[in-house]
C-alpha positions in Angstrom: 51.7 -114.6 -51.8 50.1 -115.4 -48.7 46.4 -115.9 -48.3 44.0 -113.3 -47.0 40.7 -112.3 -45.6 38.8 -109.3 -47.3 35.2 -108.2 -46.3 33.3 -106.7 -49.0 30.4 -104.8 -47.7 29.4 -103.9 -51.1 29.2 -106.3 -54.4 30.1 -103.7 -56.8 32.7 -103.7 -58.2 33.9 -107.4 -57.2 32.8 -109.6 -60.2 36.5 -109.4 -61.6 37.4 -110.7 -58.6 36.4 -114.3 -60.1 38.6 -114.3 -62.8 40.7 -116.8 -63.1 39.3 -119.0 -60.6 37.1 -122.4 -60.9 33.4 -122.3 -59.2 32.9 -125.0 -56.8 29.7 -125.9 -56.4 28.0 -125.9 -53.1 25.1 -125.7 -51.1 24.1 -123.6 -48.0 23.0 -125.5 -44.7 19.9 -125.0 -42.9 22.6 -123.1 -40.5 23.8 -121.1 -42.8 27.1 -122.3 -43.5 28.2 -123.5 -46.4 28.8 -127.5 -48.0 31.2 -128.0 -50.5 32.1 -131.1 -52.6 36.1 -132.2 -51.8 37.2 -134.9 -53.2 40.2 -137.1 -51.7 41.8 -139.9 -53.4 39.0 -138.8 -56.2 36.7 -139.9 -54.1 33.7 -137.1 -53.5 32.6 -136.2 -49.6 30.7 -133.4 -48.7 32.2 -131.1 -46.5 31.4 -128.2 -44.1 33.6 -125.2 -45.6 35.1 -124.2 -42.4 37.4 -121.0 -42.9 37.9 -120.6 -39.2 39.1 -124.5 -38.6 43.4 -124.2 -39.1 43.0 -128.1 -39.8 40.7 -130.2 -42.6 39.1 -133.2 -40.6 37.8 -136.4 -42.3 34.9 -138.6 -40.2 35.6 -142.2 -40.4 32.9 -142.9 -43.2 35.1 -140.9 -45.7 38.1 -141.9 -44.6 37.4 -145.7 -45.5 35.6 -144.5 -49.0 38.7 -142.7 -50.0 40.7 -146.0 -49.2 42.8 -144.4 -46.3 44.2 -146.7 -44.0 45.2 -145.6 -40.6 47.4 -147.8 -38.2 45.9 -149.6 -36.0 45.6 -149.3 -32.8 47.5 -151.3 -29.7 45.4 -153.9 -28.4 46.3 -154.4 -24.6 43.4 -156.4 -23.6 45.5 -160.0 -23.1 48.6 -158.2 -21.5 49.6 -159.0 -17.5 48.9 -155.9 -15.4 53.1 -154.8 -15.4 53.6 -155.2 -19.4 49.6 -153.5 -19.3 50.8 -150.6 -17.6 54.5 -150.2 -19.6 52.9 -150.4 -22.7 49.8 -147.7 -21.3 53.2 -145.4 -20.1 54.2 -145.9 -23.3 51.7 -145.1 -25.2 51.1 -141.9 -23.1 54.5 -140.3 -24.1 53.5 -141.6 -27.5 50.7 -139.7 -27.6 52.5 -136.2 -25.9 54.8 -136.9 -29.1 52.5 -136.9 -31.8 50.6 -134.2 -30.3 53.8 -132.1 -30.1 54.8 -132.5 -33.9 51.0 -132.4 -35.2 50.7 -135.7 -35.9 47.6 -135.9 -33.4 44.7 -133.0 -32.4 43.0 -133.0 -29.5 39.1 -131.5 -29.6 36.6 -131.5 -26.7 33.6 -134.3 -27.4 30.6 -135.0 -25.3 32.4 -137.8 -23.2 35.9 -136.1 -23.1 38.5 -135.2 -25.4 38.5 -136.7 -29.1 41.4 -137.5 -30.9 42.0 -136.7 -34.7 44.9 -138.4 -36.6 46.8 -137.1 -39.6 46.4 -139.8 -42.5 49.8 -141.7 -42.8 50.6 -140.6 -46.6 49.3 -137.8 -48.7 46.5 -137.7 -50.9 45.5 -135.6 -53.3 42.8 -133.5 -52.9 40.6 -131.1 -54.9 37.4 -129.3 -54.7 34.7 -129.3 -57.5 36.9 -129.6 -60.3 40.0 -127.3 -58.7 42.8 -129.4 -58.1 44.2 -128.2 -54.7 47.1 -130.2 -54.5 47.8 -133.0 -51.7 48.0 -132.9 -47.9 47.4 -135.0 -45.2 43.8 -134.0 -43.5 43.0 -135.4 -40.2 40.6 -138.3 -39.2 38.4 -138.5 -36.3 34.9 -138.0 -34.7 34.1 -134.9 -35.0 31.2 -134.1 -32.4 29.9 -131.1 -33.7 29.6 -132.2 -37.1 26.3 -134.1 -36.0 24.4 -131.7 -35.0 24.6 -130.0 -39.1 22.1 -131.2 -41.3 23.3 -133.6 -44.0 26.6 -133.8 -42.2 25.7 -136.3 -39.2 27.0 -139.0 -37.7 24.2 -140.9 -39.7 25.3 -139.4 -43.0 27.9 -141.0 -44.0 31.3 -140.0 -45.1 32.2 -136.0 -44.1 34.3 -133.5 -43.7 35.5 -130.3 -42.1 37.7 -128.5 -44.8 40.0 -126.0 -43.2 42.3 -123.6 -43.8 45.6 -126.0 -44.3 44.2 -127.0 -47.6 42.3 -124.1 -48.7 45.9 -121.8 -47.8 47.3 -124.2 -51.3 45.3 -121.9 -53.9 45.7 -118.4 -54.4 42.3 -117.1 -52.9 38.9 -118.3 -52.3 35.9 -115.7 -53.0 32.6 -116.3 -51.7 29.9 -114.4 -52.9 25.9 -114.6 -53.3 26.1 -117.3 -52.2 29.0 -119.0 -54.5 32.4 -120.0 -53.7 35.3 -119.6 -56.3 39.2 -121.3 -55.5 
């Protein structure tokens, strides 16, 4: 079964709705949208539950708490201005390739376009106490992520969870407030 979206303008009628699913706690923003708890590598980061982001996006913070390593990058600074400029063409169709097979987003930031990274291997990944499965989120800077409460730059390790992990379970209910997986 493939996920959906259903609007409820009414709560009647919708408690057995809940059944079978796990509560996962969370916490409303002073924006109004809503914080849960995932957990990567079992390692807890609070996360902005995003249903309208197609992509789940670590910051750096959380990616080094949950003991991912990502490749390094080149470092051209001590090449000669030819082998400089090979390795930059290089790393330009590099760069087209990843994008092209999803390997590597690209999302507008304050001083240009900010690249996200798929995590080499997957992890597994859960929210509250629902195991989700494992996947392989994205990290990067995520620029509007500072502006949330809680969320910032500032704060630590975070996380934008999208809809490629939350498309593993069944259906996710949010209501008053709560959020069931």
């Amino acid at each position: 079964m493939s996920p959906s979206l259903t609007l409820f303008g009414d709560l009647s009628g919708t408690s057995a709705l809940s059944n079978g699913l796990e509560e996962v706690p969370c916490r409303q923003l002073e924006s109004g949208l809503i914080c849960v708890t995932l957990k990567v590598n079992g390692v807890e980061i609070p996360a902005l539950l995003d249903t309208g982001s197609p992509i789940t996006v670590l910051n750096a913070a959380a990616a080094i708490a949950a003991g991912i390593e990502m490749p390094a990058e080149l470092d051209q600074s001590g090449m000669n201005p030819f082998a400089k400029a090979a390795a930059q063409a290089k790393a330009a169709m590099d760069a087209a390739a990843a994008m092209a097979s999803g390997e590597v987003a690209m999302i507008g930031g304050v001083d240009g376009p900010v690249a996200l990274r798929k995590i080499p291997e997957k992890a597994p990944i859960a929210l509250g106490g629902a195991e989700i499965g494992s996947g392989r989120p994205y990290v990067g800077d995520i620029p509007g992520l500072a502006a949330l409460d809680g969320l910032g730059a500032e704060a630590g390790p975070a996380a934008v969870l999208g809809t490629d992990v939350l498309r593993q379970r069944q259906r996710l209910l949010l209501r008053d407030g709560r959020v069931f997986v």
